[in-house]
C-alpha positions as CSV (number, residue, x, y, z in Angstrom):
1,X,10.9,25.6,-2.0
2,X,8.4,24.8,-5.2
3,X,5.4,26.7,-4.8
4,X,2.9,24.0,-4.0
5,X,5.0,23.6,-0.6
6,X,5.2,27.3,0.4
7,X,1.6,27.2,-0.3
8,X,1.2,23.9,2.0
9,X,3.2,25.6,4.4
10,X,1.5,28.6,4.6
11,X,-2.2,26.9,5.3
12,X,-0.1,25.0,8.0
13,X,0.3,27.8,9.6
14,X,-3.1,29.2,9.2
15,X,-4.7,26.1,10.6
16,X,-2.2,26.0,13.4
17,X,-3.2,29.5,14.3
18,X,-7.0,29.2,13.6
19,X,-6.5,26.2,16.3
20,X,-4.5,27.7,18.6
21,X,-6.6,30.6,19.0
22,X,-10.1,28.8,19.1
23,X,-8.2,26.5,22.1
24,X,-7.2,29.6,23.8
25,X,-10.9,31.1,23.6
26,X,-12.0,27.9,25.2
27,X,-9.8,27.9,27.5
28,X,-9.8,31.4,28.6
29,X,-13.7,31.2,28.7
30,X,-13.3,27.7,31.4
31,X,-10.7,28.9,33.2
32,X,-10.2,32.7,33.5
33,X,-7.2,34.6,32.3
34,X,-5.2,33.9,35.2
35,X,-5.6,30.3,35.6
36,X,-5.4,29.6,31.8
37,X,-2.4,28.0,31.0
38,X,-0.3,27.7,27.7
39,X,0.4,24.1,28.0
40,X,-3.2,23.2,28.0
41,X,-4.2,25.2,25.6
42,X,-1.0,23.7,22.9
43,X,-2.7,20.5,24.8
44,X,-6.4,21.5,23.5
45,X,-5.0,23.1,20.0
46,X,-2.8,19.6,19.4
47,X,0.4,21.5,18.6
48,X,3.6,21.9,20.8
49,X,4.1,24.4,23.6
50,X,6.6,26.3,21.6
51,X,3.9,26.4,18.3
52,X,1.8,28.7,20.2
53,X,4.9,31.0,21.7
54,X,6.2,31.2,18.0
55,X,2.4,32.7,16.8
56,X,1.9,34.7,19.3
57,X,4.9,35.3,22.1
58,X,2.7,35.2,25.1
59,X,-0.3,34.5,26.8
60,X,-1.0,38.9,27.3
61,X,-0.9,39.3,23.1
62,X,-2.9,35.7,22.4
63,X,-5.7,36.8,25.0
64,X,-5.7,40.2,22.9
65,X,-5.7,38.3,20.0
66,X,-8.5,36.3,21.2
67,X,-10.6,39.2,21.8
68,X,-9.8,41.5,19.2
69,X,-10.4,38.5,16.8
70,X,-13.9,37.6,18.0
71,X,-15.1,41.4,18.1
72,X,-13.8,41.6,14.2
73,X,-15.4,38.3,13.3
74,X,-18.6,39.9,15.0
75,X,-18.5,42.8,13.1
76,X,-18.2,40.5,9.8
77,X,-21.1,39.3,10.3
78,X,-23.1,42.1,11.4
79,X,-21.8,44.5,8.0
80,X,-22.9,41.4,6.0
81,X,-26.3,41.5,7.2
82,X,-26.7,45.7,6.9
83,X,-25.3,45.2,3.7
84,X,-29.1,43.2,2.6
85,X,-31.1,46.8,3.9
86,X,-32.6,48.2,0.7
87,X,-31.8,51.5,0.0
88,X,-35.5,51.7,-2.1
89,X,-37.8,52.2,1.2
90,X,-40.3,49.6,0.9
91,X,-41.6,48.1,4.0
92,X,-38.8,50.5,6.1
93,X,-40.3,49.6,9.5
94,X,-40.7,45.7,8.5
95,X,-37.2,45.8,6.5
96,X,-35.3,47.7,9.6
97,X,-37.0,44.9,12.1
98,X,-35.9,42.3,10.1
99,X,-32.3,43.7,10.1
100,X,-32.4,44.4,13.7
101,X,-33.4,40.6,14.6
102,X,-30.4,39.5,12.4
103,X,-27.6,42.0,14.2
104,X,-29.2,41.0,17.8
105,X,-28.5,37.1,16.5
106,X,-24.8,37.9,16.0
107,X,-24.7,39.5,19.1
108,X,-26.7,36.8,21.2
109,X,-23.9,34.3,20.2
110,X,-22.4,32.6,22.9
111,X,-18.9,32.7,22.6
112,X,-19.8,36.5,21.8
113,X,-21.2,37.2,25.1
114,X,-18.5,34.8,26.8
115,X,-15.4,37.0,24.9
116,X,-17.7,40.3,26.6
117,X,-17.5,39.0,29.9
118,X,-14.0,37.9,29.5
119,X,-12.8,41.4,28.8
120,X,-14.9,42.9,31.4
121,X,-13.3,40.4,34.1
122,X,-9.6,41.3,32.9
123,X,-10.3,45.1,32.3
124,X,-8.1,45.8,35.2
125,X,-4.7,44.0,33.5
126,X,-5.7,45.3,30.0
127,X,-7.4,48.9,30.4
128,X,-7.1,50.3,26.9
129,X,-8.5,46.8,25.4
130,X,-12.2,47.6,25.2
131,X,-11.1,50.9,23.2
132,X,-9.1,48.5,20.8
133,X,-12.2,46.4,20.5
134,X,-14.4,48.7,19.8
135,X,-12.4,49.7,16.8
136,X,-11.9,46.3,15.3
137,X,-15.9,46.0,16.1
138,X,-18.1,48.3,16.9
139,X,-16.8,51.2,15.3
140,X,-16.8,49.2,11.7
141,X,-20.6,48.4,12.4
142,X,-21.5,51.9,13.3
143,X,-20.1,53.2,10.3
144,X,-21.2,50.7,8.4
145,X,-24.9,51.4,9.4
146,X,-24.6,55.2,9.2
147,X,-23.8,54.6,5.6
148,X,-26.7,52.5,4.6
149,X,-28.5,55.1,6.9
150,X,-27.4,57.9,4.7
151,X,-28.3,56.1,1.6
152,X,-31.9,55.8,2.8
153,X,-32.2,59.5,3.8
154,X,-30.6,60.7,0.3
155,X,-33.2,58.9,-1.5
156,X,-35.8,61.0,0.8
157,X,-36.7,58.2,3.1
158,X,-35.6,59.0,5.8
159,X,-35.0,62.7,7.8
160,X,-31.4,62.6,9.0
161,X,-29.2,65.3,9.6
162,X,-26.5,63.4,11.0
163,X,-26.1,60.0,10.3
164,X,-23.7,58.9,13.1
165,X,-25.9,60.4,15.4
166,X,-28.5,58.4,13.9
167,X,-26.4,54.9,13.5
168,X,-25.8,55.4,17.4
169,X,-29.7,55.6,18.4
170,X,-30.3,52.4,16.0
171,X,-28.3,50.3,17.6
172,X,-29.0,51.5,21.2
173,X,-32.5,51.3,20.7
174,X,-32.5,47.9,19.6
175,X,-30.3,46.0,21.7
176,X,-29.4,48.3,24.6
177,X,-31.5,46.0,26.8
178,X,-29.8,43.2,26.1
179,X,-27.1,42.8,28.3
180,X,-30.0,43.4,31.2
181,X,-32.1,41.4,29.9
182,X,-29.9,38.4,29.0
183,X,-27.5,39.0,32.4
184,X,-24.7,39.5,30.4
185,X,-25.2,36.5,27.6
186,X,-25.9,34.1,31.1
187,X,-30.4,34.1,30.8
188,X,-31.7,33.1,27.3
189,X,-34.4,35.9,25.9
190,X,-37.7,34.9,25.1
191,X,-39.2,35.8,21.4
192,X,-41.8,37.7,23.2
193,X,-39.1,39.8,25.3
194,X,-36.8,40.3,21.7
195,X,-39.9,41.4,20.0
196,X,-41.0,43.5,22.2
197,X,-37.3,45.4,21.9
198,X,-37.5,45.5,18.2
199,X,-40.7,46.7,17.9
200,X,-40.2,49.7,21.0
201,X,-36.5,50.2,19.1
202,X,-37.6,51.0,15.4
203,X,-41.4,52.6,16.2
204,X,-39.0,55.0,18.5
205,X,-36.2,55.4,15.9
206,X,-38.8,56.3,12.8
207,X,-40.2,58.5,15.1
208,X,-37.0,60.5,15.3
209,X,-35.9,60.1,11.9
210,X,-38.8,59.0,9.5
211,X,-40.5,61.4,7.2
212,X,-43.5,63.2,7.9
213,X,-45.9,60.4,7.0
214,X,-44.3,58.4,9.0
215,X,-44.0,60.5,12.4
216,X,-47.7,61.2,11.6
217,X,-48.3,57.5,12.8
218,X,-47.7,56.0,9.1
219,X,-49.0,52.1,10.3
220,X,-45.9,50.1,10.7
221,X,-45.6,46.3,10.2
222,X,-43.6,44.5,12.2
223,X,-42.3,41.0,11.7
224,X,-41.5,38.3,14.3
225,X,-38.2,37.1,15.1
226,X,-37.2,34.5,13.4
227,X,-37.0,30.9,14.4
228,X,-34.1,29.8,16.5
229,X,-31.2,27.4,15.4
């Protein structure tokens, strides 16, 4: 086989996969686990029965594929956008608020929230899943963050001791309240409600770990969310 058509063959499969998996996710998300059904979703993914047995063996490893997939495509996104907080200090409050409305947008995706309540529904047939999750998503973010955290507090501008401590209280402070306050990604949140998170979340958190000048009431400024897609 010339290389051209190994190459060919080889984005075949890719785009088979990419398709069979985004069928499955629809799927999974209309029908539940347990009523989801391979021959619909080779019917959604336009590709035989036997295509989606030969990627992924059964329907148990492509709904963990499914998951794991969205949590790491998640995460993507989220580590690009803590990659863009300076390490310099200007603006901190304004420059953490505007990195905080840009992680909450990753996680207020829909198909996010949808793949959240999907493994919460299934938890039962796949107990160790959210554990695997967490380390294809949320443990990548958190160290991500500590690491731009530590960064800050090296360059004296921030007061952290320990910056996985730290990264932990970030991101529960400013989006803890979100599976309440969205119902599980079901009830949109209203600027005024995601605001008044972001703001609460990094007045608290500089508070804990800002300088002096800042604990001593430093004024912050805190820019609105941004405008919705």
């Amino acid at each position: 086989m010339s290389a051209s058509a190994d190459t060919a063959t080889r984005r075949g499969r890719i785009d088979k996969r990419a398709a069979i998996l985004d069928a499955a996710l629809r799927s999974f998300i209309r029908d539940g686990y347990g009523q989801a059904r391979i021959e619909t979703i080779a019917e959604l993914a336009e590709v035989a029965k036997p295509t989606v047995y030969n990627h992924f063996g059964d329907k148990q490893t492509l709904f963990r594929t499914v998951i794991l997939d969205g949590a790491a495509r998640t995460a993507d996104k989220i580590i690009s956008t803590l990659e863009t907080l300076p390490d310099n200090g200007d603006d901190l409050s304004a420059e953490l608020a505007r990195v905080a409305y840009q992680v909450i947008g990753c996680q207020l995706s829909e198909d996010g929230w949808a793949l959240l309540r999907l493994m919460y529904a299934e938890a039962g047939h796949f107990p160790d899943l959210f554990d695997e999750a967490l380390t294809h998503g949320g443990a990548r973010v958190h160290s991500a963050l500590a690491g731009r955290l530590a960064r800050l507090a090296h360059r004296g501008h921030l007061d952290i001791d320990d910056t996985d401590t730290a990264a932990a209280h970030f991101l529960a402070l400013i989006s803890g309240d979100l599976p309440a306050l969205t119902a599980l990604g079901t009830r949109q949140v209203t600027d005024a409600q995601l605001r008044k998170t972001v703001t609460a979340g990094i007045d608290t958190f500089l508070r804990a770990f800002g300088t002096a000048r800042q604990r001593a009431g430093h004024p912050a400024r805190h820019p609105r969310p941004p405008k919705r897609t």
